[in-house]
C-alpha positions in Angstrom: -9.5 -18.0 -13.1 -10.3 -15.5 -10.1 -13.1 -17.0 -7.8 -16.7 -14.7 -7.0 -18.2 -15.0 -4.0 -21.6 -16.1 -3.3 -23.7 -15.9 -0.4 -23.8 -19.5 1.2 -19.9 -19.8 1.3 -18.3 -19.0 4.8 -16.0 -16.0 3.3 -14.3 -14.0 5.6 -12.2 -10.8 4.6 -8.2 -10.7 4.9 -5.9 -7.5 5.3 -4.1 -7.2 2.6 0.1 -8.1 3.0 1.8 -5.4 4.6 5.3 -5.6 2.3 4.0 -4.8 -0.7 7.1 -5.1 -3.4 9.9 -4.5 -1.3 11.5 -7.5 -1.6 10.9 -8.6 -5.0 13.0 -5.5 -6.0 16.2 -6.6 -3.8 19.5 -7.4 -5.5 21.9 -9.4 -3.9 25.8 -7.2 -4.0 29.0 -9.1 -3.7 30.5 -8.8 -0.5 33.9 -6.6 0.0 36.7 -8.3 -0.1 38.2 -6.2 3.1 34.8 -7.6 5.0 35.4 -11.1 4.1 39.1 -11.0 5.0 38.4 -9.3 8.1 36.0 -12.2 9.2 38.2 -15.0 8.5 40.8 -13.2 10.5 37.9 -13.1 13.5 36.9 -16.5 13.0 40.8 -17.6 13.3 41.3 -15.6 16.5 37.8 -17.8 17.9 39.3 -21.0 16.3 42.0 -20.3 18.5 40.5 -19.7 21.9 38.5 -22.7 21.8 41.2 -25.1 21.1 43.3 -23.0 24.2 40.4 -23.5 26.2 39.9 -27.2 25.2 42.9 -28.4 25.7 44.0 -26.9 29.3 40.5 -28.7 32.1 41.4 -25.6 34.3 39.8 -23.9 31.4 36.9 -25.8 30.6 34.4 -23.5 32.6 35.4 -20.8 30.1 35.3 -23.2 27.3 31.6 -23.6 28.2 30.9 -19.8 28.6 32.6 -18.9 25.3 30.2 -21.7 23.3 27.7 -20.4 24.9 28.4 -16.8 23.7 29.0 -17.5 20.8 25.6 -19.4 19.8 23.8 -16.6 21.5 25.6 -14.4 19.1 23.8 -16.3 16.5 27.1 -17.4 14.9 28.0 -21.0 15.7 27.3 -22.1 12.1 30.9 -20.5 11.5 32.5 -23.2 14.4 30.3 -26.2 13.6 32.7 -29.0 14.2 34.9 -27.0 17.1 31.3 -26.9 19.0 30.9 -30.3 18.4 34.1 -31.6 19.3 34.2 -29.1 22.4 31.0 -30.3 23.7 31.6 -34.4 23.3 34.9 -33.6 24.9 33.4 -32.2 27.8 30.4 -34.9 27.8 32.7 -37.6 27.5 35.2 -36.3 30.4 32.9 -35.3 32.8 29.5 -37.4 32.0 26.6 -36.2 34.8 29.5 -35.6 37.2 30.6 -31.5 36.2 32.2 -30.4 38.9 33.6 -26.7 38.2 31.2 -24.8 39.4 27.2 -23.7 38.4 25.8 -26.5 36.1 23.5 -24.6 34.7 25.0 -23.9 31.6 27.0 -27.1 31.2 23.2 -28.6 31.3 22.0 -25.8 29.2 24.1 -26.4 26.4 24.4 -30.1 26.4 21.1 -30.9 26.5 20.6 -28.1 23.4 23.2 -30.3 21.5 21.5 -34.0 22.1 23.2 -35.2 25.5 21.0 -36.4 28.0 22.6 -35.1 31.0 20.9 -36.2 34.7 19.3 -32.7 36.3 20.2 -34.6 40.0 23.1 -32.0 40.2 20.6 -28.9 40.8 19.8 -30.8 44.2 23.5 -30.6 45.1 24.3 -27.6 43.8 21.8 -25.3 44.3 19.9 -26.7 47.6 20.7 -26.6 51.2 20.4 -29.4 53.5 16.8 -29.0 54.3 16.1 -29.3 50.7 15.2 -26.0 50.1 17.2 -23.7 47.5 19.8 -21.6 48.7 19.4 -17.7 49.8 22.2 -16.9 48.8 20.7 -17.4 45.0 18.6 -14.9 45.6 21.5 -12.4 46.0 22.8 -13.4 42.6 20.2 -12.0 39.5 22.6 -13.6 36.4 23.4 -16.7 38.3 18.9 -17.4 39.2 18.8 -16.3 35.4 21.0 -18.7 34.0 19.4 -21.4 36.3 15.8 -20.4 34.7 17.0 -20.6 31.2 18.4 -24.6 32.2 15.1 -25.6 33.7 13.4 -24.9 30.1 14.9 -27.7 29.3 13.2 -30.3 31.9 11.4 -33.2 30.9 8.7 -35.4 32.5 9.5 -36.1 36.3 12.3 -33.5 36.2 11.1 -32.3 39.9 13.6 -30.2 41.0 13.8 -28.6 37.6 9.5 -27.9 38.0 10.4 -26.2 41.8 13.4 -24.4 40.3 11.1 -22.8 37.2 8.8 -21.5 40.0 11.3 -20.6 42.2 13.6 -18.4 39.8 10.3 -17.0 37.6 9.2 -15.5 41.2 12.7 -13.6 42.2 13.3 -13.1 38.7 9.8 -10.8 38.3 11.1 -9.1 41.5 14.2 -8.1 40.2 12.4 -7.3 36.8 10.2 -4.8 38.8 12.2 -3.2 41.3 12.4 0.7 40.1 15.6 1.0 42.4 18.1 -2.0 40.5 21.5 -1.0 39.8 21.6 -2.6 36.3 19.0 -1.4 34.1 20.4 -3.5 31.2 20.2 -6.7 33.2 17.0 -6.0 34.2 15.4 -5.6 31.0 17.4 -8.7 29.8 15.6 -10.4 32.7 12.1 -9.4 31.3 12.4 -10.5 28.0 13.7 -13.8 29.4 10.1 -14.4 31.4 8.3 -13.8 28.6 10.3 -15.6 26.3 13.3 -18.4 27.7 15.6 -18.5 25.6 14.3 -22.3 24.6 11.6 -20.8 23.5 12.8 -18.1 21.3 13.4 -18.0 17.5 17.4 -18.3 17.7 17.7 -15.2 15.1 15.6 -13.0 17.6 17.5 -14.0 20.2 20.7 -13.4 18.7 19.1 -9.7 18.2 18.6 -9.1 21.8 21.8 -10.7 23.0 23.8 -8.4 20.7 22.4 -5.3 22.1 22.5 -7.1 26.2 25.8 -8.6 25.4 27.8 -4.9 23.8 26.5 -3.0 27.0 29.0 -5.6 29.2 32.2 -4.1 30.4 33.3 -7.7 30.1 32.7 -8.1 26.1 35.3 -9.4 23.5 35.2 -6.7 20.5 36.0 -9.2 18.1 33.5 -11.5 19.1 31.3 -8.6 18.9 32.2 -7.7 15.5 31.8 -11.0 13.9 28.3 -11.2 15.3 27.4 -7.9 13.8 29.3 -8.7 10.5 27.7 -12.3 10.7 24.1 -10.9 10.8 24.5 -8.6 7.8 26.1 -11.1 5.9 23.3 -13.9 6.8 20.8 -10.7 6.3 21.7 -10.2 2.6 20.9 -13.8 2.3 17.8 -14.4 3.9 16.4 -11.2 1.7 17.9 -13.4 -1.5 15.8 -15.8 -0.3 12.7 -13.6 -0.2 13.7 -12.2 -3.5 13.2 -15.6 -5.0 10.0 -16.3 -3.2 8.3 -13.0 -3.7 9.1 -13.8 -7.6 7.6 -17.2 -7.7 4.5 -15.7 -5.3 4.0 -12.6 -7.8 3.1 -15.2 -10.5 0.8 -16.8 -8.7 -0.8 -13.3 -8.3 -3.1 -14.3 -5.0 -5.3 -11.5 -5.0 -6.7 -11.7 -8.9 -7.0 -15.0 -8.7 -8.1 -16.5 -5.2 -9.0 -13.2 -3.2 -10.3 -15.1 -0.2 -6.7 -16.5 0.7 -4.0 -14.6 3.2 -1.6 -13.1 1.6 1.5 -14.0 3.7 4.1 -14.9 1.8 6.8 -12.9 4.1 5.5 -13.5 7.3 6.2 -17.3 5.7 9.4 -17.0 4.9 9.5 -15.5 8.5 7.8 -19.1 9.9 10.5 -20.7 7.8 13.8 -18.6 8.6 12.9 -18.9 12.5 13.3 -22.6 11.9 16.1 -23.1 9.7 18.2 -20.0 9.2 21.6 -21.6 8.3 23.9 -20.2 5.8 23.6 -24.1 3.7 20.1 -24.1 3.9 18.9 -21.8 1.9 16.9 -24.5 -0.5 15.4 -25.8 2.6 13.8 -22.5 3.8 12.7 -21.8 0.1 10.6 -24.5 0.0 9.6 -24.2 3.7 8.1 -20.9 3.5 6.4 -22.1 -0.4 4.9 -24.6 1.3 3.8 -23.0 4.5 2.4 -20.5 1.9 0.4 -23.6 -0.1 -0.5 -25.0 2.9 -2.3 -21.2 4.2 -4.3 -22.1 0.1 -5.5 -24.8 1.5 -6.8 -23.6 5.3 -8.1 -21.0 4.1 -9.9 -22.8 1.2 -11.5 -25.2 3.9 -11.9 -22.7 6.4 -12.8 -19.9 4.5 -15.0 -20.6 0.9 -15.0 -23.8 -0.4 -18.3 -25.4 0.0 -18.6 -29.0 1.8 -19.4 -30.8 -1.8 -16.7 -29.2 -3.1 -14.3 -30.0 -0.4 -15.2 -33.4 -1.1 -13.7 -32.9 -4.8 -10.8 -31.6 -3.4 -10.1 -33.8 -1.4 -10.4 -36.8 -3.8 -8.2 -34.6 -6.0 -5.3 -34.3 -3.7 -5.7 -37.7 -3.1 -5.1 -39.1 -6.8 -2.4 -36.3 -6.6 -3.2 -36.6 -10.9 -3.5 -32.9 -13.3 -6.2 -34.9 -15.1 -8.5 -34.1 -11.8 -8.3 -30.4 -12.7 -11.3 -31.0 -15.1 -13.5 -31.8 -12.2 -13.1 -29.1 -9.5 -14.7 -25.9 -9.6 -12.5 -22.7 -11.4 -11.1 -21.1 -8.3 -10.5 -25.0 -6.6 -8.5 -25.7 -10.2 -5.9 -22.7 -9.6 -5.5 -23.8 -5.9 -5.0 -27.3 -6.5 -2.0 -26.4 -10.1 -0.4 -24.4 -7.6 0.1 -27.3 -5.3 1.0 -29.9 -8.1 3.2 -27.0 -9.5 5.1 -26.6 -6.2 5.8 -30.2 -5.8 6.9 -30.4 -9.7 9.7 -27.7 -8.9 11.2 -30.0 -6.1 11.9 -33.0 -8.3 14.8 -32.0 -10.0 16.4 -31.4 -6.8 14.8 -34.7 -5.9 16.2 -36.8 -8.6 19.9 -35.0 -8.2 20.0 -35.5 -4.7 18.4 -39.4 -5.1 15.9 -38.0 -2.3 12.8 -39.7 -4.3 11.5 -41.6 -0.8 11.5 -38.7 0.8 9.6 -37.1 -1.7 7.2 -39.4 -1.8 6.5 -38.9 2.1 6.1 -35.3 1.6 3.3 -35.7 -0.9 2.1 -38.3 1.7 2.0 -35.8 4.5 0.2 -33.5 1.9 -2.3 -35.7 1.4 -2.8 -36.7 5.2 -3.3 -32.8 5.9 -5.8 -32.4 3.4 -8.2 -35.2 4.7 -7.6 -34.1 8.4 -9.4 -30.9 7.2 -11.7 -33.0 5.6 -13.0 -34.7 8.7 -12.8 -31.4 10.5 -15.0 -29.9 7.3 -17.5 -33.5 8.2 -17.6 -32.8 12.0 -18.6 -28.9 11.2 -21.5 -30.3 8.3 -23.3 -32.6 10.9 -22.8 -29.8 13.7 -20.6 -32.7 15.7 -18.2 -31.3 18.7 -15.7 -34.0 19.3 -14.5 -35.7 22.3 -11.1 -33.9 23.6 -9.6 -37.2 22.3 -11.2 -37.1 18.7 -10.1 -33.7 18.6 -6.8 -34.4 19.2 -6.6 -37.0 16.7 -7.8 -34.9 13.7 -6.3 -31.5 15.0 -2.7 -32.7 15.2 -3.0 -34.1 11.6 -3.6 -30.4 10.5 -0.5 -29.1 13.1 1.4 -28.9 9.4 4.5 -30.3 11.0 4.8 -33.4 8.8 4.3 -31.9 5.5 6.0 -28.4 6.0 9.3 -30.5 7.7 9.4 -33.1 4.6 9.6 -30.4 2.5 12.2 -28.1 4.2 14.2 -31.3 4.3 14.0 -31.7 0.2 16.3 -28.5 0.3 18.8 -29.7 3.0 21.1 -31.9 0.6 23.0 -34.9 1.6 22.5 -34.7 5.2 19.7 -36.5 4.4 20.7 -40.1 5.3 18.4 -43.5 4.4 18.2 -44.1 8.3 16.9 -40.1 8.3 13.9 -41.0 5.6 13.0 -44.0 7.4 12.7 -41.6 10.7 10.9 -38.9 8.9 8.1 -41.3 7.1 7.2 -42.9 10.4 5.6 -39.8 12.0 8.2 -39.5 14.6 6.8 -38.2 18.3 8.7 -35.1 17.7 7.0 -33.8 14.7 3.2 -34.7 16.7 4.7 -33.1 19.4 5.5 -30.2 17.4 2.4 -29.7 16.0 0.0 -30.1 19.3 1.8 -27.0 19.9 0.8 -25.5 16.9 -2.9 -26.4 17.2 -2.9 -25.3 21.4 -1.7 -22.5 21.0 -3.7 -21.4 17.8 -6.9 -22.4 19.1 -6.4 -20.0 22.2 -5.5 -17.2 20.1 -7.9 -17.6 17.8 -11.1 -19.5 18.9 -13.0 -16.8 19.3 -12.9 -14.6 16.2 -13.3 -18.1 14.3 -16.9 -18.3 16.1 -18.3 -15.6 14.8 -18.5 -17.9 11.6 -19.4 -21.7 11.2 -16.0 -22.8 12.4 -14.6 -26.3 13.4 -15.0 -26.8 17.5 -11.3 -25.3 19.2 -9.9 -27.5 22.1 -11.2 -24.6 24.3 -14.9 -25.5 23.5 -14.3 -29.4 23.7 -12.8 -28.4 27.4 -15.2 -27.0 28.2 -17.9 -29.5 26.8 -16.0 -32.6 28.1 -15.1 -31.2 31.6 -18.1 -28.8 32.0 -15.9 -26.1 32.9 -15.9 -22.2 32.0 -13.7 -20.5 29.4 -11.3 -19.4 31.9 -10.4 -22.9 33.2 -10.7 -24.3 30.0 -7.8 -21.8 28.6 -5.8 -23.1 31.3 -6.5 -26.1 31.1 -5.0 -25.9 27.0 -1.9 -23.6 28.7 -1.1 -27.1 30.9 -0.9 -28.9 28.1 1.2 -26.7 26.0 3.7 -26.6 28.7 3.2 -30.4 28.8 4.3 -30.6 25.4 7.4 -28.2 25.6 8.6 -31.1 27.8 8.0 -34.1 24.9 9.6 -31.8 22.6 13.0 -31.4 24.5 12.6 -35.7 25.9 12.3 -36.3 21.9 14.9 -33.9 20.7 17.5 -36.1 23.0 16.2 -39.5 22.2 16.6 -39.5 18.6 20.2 -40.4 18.4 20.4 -41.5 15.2 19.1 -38.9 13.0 21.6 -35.9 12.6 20.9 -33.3 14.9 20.4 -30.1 12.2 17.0 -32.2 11.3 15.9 -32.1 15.1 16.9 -28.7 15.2 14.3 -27.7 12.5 11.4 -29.3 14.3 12.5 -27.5 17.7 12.8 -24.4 15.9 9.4 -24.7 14.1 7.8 -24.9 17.8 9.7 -22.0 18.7 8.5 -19.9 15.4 4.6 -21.1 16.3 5.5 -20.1 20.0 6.4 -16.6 18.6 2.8 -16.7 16.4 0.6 -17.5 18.2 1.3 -17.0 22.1 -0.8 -13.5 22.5 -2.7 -13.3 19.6 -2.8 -15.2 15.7 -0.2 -12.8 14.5 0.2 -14.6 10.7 -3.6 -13.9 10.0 -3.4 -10.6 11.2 -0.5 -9.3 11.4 0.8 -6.9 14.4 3.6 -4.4 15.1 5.5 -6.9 16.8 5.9 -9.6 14.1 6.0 -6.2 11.1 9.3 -5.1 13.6 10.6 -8.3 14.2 10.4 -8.9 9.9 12.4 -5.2 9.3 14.8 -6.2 12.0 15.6 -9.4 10.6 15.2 -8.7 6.9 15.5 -5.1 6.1 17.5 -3.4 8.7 21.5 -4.3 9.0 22.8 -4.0 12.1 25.4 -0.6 12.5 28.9 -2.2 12.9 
């Protein structure tokens, strides 16, 4: 059933994957005994200095610093309910009025965990009474960096929280620079924190360059230190389980014999799916994420890359009836593409019926459907040689921003967390996931607008700028680099609105941002693939971390 290609279709060539069999070859081995023992005896000892630090106020400050070590360690999913409990404690006692000290990481993590805390304290903390910030900030390089890292999470109208971003970014960069700083560590800790905040980083990466910052402090707790590095492998040898599974299901498939035109990606999207959900319990979830995402790159790359307009048509009206009695009229190569989606969808339903999660499948077959006929109109507006309005761009490029379809179906694997309330939130389109997804399409049409032009190609929102505003490519780039920003800020006001949906499932569509941030911001990294996602991949997936 392999596909030929003829001269009028818009083929482009793909590099090859880089991984070759490495994972499909993986076996999972049981875990020593001594190792497991030896981490429940850690996770007692942290058990036991956060109930210490709970229950005495003097202590609270610590409280806070310890939480917020420990997530940066990447291992709160071992003290769920004490971080819970610990943080509604504190929000509860204190409200917008903390009073021991810097606020910036009270605000930090509260905000990360769904309370809306007021930013008004900055002014009183960190300004003098002319209104302007405090020299004496600039004297202290962790206290400005933990200030910058709060401000990433400033909504809308968050003024003080804008002028502190600018204010930190240009001492930080200073620091950053200076050949002559006494702490080389702290500085390059700094760097990586203005080219990624830490809200903007996938949490697993960031958990990778915390470990090595965080074991170079005089100040460190060894046990906290070993549990993170004993946590990693462990979550490590499940994540390549994971891949195991999905490189068996995508060998089968056998991409390359049967539909050569498509991206082989299938471990940069279990990549995608691990930066947004990497949870021991969610291992289902990411399965079906990074399947999905994988189905999904069929279907792009189907519309954006060889199927003809008549025959996207076909498709389209295919996916629509969502029916195996359309196979008999598409095309050969369009009938593999479209068993493999119907195939995909038919393994979720036994975990569909088990879990009583039928509504919820149903959406994600909706969202399915409403990506395929947003590439549809794109496919339209490219046929008649059409560049939309900034506004009709936006409302067919945010359809195809995947959010909706790829976060429906992570959520099929997430089990009973998924509440009636949850289903009615997801199949209503919620701001979050649009949100979510204008980042997506932003910052994919800045890294990749031009190489797309070299072929017919829907219009990028860097050509409609420039069309709409008559502005040059410069202004219009920055123009698209305001709005991303923009969004950053609808992300975080909608992560702490949505108080009724459990906060894991927010947490998803905040990570997914963060994984498109790490995709896309220089350069499209999953269509070709550089050395900083290949050593981010062994890092996370192949190499262990020495203990």
């Amino acid at each position: 059933m392999g596909c030929n290609q003829v001269s009028f279709r818009p083929f482009r060539s793909t590099s090859p994957s880089f991984w070759g069999d490495i994972f499909l070859n993986y076996e999972k081995k049981a875990e020593l005994s001594d190792a497991e023992r030896l981490v429940e005896d850690l996770k007692e000892e942290v058990r036991k200095a956060i109930a210490g630090a709970l229950a005495n106020p003097k202590e609270h400050v610590n409280l806070l610093k310890l939480i917020d070590v420990i997530q940066r360690l990447g291992i709160p999913y071992y003290f769920e309910e004490e971080i819970t409990n610990a943080l509604q404690h504190v929000y509860d006692t204190y409200g917008d009025d903390w009073n021991f000290g810097s606020p910036s990481i009270w605000f930090r993590l509260l905000r990360q965990h769904g309370f809306y805390v007021s930013c008004d304290i900055f002014n009183k903390y960190f300004k003098d009474e002319h209104g302007a910030f405090k020299e004496s900030l600039t004297n202290d390089a962790e206290e400005m960096l933990e200030l910058y890292e709060a401000t990433c999470l400033r909504v809308h109208g968050e003024v003080v929280l804008d002028k502190a971003l600018e204010f930190t970014k240009s001492h930080l960069a200073n620091i950053a620079k200076d050949p002559h700083c006494s702490n080389a560590t702290l500085s390059t800790y700094i760097q990586e924190a203005l080219d990624t905040p830490l809200y903007k980083r996938i949490p697993r990466l960031a958990t990778l360059s915390y470990i090595r910052f965080y074991e170079k402090q005089a100040s460190h707790d060894e046990s906290l230190l070993k549990l993170a590095k004993l946590g990693f492998n462990w979550l490590q040898s499940q994540h390549k389980s994971d891949l195991n599974q999905i490189s068996k299901w995508w060998k089968d498939v056998d991409i390359q014999k049967n539909l050569p035109y498509v991206r082989d990606r299938v471990v940069e999207c279990y990549f995608w799916a691990c930066g947004s959900c990497s949870e021991p319990k969610y291992s289902l979830g990411r399965v079906f994420f990074a399947k999905v995402i994988q189905v999904g790159t069929i279907i792009d790359d189907t519309f954006d890359a060889y199927g003809t307009y008549e025959e996207l048509l076909t498709f389209t009206d295919a996916v629509e009836r969502w029916s195996i009695t359309c196979l008999d009229e598409l095309p050969e190569y369009m009938k593999f593409a479209y068993q493999v989606l119907l195939d995909l969808y038919v393994e979720m339903e036994p975990i569909v019926e088990k879990e009583k999660l039928t509504p919820l499948f149903n959406c994600a077959k909706a969202y399915m459907k409403q990506f395929v006929r947003a590439y549809m109109v794109e496919a339209k507006c490219l046929h008649e040689g059409r560049i939309p309005t900034v506004d009709e761009h936006r409302s067919i490029a945010y359809k195809t921003g995947t959010c909706g379809f790829m976060m429906s179906a992570c959520y099929l694997g997430m089990g009973d967390i998924i509440t009636n309330e949850s289903i009615n939130w997801i199949s209503g389109e919620p701001p979050i996931f649009i949100a979510a997804s204008k980042i997506g399409r932003l910052l994919n049409d800045i890294a990749g607008y031009k190489k797309e032009q070299e072929r017919e190609h829907f219009q990028s929102f860097v050509q409609c700028y420039e069309k709409q505003y008559d502005v040059g490519e410069e202004d219009a780039i920055n123009l698209v680099r305001k709005d991303i920003e923009d969004v950053w800020k609808d992300i975080t006001r909608e992560s702490l609105m949505c108080k009724d949906v459990p906060r894991p499932l927010i947490m998803v569509v905040v990570n997914y941002a963060r994984a498109l941030y790490c995709l896309y911001k220089f350069n499209d990294s999953f269509t070709e693939v550089g050395e900083d996602i290949k050593d981010h991949i062994k890092r996370l997936f192949i190499d262990p971390l020495t203990i």
